[in-house]
C-alpha positions as CSV (number, residue, x, y, z in Angstrom):
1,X,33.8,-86.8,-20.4
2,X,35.3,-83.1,-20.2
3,X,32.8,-80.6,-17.7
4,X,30.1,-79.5,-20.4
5,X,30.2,-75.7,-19.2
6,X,31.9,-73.5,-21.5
7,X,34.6,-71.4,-19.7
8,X,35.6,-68.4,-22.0
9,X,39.4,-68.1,-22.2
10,X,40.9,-64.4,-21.0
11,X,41.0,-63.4,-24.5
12,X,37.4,-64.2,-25.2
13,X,36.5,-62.6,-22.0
14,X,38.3,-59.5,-22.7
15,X,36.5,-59.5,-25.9
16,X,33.8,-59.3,-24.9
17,X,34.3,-56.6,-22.8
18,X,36.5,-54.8,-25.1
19,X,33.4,-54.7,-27.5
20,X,31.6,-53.4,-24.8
21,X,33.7,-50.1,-23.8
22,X,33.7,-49.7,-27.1
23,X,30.6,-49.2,-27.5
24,X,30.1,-47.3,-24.8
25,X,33.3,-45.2,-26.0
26,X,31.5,-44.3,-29.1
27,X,28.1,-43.5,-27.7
28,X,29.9,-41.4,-24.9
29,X,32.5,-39.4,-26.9
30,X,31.6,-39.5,-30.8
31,X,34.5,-38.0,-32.0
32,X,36.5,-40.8,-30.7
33,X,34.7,-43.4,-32.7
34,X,38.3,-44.2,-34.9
35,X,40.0,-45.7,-31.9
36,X,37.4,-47.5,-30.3
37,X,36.8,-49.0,-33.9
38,X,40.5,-49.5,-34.0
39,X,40.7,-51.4,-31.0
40,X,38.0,-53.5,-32.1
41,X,39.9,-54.3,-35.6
42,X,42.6,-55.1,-33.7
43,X,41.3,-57.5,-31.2
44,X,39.5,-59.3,-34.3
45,X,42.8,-59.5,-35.8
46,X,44.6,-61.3,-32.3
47,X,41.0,-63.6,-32.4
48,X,41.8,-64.4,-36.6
49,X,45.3,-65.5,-35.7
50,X,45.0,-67.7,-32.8
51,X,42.0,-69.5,-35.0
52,X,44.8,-70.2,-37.3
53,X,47.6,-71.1,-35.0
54,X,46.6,-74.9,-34.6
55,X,48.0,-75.4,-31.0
56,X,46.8,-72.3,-29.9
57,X,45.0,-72.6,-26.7
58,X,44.2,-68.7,-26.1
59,X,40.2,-69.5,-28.0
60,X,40.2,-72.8,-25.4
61,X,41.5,-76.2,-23.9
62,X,43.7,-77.9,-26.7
63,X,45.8,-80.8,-26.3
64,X,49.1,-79.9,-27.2
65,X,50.6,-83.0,-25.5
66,X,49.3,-86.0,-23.6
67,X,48.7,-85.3,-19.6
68,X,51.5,-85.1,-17.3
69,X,50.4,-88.5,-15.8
70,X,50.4,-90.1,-19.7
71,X,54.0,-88.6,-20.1
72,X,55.3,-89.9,-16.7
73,X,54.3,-93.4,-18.3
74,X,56.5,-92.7,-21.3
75,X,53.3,-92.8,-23.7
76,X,52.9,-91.0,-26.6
77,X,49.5,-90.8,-29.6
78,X,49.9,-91.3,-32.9
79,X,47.0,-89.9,-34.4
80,X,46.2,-90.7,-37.8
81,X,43.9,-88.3,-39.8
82,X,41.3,-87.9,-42.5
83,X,40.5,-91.3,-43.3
84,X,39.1,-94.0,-43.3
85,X,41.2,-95.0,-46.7
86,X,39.7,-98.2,-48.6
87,X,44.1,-98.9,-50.0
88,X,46.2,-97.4,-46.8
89,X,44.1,-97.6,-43.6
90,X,44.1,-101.0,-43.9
91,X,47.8,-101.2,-44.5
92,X,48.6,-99.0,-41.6
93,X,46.6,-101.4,-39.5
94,X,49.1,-104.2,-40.1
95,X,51.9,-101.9,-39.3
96,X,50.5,-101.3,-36.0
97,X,49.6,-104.8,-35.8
98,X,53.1,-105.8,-36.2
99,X,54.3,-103.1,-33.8
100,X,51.6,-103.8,-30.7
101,X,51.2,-99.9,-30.9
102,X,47.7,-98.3,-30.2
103,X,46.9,-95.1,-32.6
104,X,43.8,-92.8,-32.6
105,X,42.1,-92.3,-36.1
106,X,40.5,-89.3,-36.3
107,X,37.9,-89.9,-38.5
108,X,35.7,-87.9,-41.4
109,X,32.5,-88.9,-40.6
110,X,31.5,-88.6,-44.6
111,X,34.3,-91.4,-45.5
112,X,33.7,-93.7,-42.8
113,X,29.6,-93.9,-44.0
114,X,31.3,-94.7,-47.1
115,X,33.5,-97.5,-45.7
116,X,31.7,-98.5,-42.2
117,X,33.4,-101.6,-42.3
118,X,36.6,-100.0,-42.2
119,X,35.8,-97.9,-39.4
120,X,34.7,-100.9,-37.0
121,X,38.0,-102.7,-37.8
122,X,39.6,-99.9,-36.5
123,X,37.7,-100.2,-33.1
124,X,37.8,-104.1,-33.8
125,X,41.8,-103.9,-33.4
126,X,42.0,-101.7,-30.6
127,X,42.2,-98.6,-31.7
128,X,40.0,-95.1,-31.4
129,X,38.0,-93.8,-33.7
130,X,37.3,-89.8,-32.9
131,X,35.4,-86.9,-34.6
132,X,37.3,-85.0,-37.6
133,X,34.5,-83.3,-38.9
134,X,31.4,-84.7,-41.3
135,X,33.1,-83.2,-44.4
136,X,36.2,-81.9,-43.8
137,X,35.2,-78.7,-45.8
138,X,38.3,-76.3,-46.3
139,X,35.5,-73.5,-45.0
140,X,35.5,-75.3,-41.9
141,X,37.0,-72.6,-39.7
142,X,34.4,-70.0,-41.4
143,X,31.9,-71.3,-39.8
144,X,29.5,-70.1,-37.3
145,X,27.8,-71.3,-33.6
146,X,25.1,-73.2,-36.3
147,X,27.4,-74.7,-38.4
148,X,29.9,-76.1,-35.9
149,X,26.8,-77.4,-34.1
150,X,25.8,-79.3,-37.5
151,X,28.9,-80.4,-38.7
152,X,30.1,-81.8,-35.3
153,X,26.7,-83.3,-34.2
154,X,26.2,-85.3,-38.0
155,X,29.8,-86.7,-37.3
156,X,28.8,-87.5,-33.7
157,X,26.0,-89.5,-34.6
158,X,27.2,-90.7,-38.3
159,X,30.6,-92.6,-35.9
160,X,29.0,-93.5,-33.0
161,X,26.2,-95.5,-35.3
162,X,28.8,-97.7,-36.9
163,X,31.4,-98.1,-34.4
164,X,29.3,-98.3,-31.0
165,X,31.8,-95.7,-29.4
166,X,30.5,-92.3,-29.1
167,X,33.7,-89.9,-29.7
168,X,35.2,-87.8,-27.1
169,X,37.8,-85.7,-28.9
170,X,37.7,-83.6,-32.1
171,X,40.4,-82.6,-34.2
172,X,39.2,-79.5,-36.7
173,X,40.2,-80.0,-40.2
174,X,43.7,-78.5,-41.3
175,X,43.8,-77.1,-37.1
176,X,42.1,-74.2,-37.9
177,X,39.0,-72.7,-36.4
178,X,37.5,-69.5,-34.9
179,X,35.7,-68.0,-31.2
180,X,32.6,-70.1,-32.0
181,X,34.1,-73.6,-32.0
182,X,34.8,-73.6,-28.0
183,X,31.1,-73.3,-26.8
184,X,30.0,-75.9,-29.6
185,X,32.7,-78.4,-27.9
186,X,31.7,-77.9,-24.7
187,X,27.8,-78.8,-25.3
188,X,29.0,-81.8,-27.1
189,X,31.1,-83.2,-24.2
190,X,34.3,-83.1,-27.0
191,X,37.8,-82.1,-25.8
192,X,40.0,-80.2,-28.9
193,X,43.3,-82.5,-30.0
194,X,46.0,-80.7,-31.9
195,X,49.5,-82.3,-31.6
196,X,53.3,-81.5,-30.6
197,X,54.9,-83.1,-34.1
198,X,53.6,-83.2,-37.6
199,X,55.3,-84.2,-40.7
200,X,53.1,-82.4,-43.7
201,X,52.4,-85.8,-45.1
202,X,49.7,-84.6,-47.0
203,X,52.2,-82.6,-49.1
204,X,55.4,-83.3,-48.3
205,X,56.3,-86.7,-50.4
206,X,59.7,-87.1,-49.2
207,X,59.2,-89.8,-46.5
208,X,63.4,-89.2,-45.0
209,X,61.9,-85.4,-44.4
210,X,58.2,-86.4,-43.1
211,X,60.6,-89.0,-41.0
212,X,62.9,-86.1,-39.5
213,X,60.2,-83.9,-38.6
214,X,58.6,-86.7,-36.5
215,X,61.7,-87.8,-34.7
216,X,63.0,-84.5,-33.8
217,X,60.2,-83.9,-31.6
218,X,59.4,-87.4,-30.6
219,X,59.6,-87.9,-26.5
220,X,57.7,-88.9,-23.6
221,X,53.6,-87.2,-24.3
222,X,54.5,-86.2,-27.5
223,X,51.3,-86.1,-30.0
224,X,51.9,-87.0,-33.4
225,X,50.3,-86.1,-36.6
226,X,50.0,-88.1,-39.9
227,X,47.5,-88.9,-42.8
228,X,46.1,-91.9,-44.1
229,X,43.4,-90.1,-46.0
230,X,44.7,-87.5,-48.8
231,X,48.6,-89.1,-48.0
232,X,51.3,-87.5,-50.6
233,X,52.6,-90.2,-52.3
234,X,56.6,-90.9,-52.3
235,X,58.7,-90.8,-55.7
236,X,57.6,-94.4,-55.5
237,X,54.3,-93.7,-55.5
238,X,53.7,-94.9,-52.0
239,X,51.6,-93.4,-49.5
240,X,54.4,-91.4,-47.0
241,X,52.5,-92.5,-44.0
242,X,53.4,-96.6,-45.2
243,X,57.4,-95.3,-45.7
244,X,57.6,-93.6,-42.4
245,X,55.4,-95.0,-39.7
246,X,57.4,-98.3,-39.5
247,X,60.4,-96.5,-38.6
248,X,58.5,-94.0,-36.1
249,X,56.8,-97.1,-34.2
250,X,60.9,-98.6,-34.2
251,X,62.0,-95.4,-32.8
252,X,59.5,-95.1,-30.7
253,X,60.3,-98.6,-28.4
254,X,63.5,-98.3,-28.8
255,X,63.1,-95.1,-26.6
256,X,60.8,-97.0,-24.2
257,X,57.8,-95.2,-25.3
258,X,54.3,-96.7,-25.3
259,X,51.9,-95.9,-28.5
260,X,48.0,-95.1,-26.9
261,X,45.4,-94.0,-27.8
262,X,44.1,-90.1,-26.4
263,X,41.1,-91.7,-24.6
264,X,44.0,-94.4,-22.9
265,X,46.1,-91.4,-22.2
266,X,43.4,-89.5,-20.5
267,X,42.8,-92.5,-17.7
């Protein structure tokens, strides 16, 4: 499990601090109050955009990629979101039945009370099951030290009840997220997971193109991103994830790369 004590990045430090010469900027010299209020806009501004730059690490620690010592084994993590799905989770675990390839399934802690079952097969073939929120609210990243706290702490408890395995990484819906995520992470023992490749699967339903975007980036600790919850469905009305992961997991060991999950990777 990651340290528990939060460690404010350099941008959150100088936050802070920025806030406070600001203050003291406006108490001191009046007259100046525009710039020290358009410093602060500013700053809030830089804060707003690394929230919604996914694989930014300038609010915290964020798995881009696996760890140096994963990559140097050839692994790579397929990491499967927003499920579990009663018709294409189960389908995806035969694929990576057939493929001897380890995923990690981050989960919606909402759907997988819905369909415990589903979630312990998961765990019952091998695979991870890790925290994607309770409800996978499109507010998520609106939220504040209180509501982080809730919504990570119901999932907590709501996966580690039905699969016996208490989660150790989080994934924040749709990447995004603001200042007040970090600290909640660190209390919870959680470590953030973002990813090196995605393929838009949840909109995109052209499997060749969800395929390319895979495969261009796919090498040696390379962290990939699709959907079997809320999957776009193919002209043929087939869930991309079923079109394209075959040919990913083919790919893949024909490069020599091994498929593990992040908690694998992290050993």
């Amino acid at each position: 499990m990651p340290d528990s004590a939060w460690r404010p990045t350099r941008l959150i430090r100088a936050t802070f601090a920025l806030h406070g010469l600001a203050l003291l900027a406006a108490v001191a010299a009046p007259a100046q109050w525009r710039w020290a209020l358009g410093a602060v806009v500013v700053n809030h501004l830089l804060l707003t955009a690394a929230g919604l730059w996914p694989r930014s690490t300038w609010l915290g620690p964020n798995w881009t990629r696996l760890p140096a010592a994963a990559a140097a084994r050839h692994e790579i993590a397929l990491t499967i979101d927003d499920g579990p799905d009663p018709l294409v989770t189960p389908q995806v675990l035969d694929i990576l039945d057939r493929h001897a390839a380890r995923a990690t399934f981050f989960c919606v802690g909402e759907q997988a009370a819905r369909y415990p079952d589903l979630c312990r097969e998961i765990v019952r073939r091998g695979h991870a099951v890790e925290n994607h929120s309770q409800h996978h609210r499109h507010t998520f990243s609106l939220l504040g030290p209180r509501g982080f706290k809730r919504e990570l702490e119901a999932a907590q408890h709501t996966l580690s009840q039905i699969t016996g395995q208490r989660p150790g990484f989080f994934r924040a819906p749709a990447g995004l997220r603001n200042p007040f995520l970090d600290p909640v992470l660190a209390r919870l023992g959680l470590t953030l997971a973002s990813w090196s490749a995605r393929g838009f699967d949840t909109r995109i339903g052209d499997p060749e193109r969800v395929r390319k975007s895979l495969l261009r980036k796919l090498r040696a600790g390379a962290i990939l991103l699709l959907h079997d919850g809320h999957a776009a469905r193919s002209p043929r009305g087939v869930p991309v994830i079923l079109d394209v992961l075959p040919d990913v997991l083919k790919a893949a060991a024909a490069a020599g790369l091994n498929c593990v999950s992040l908690r694998d990777a992290r050993s």
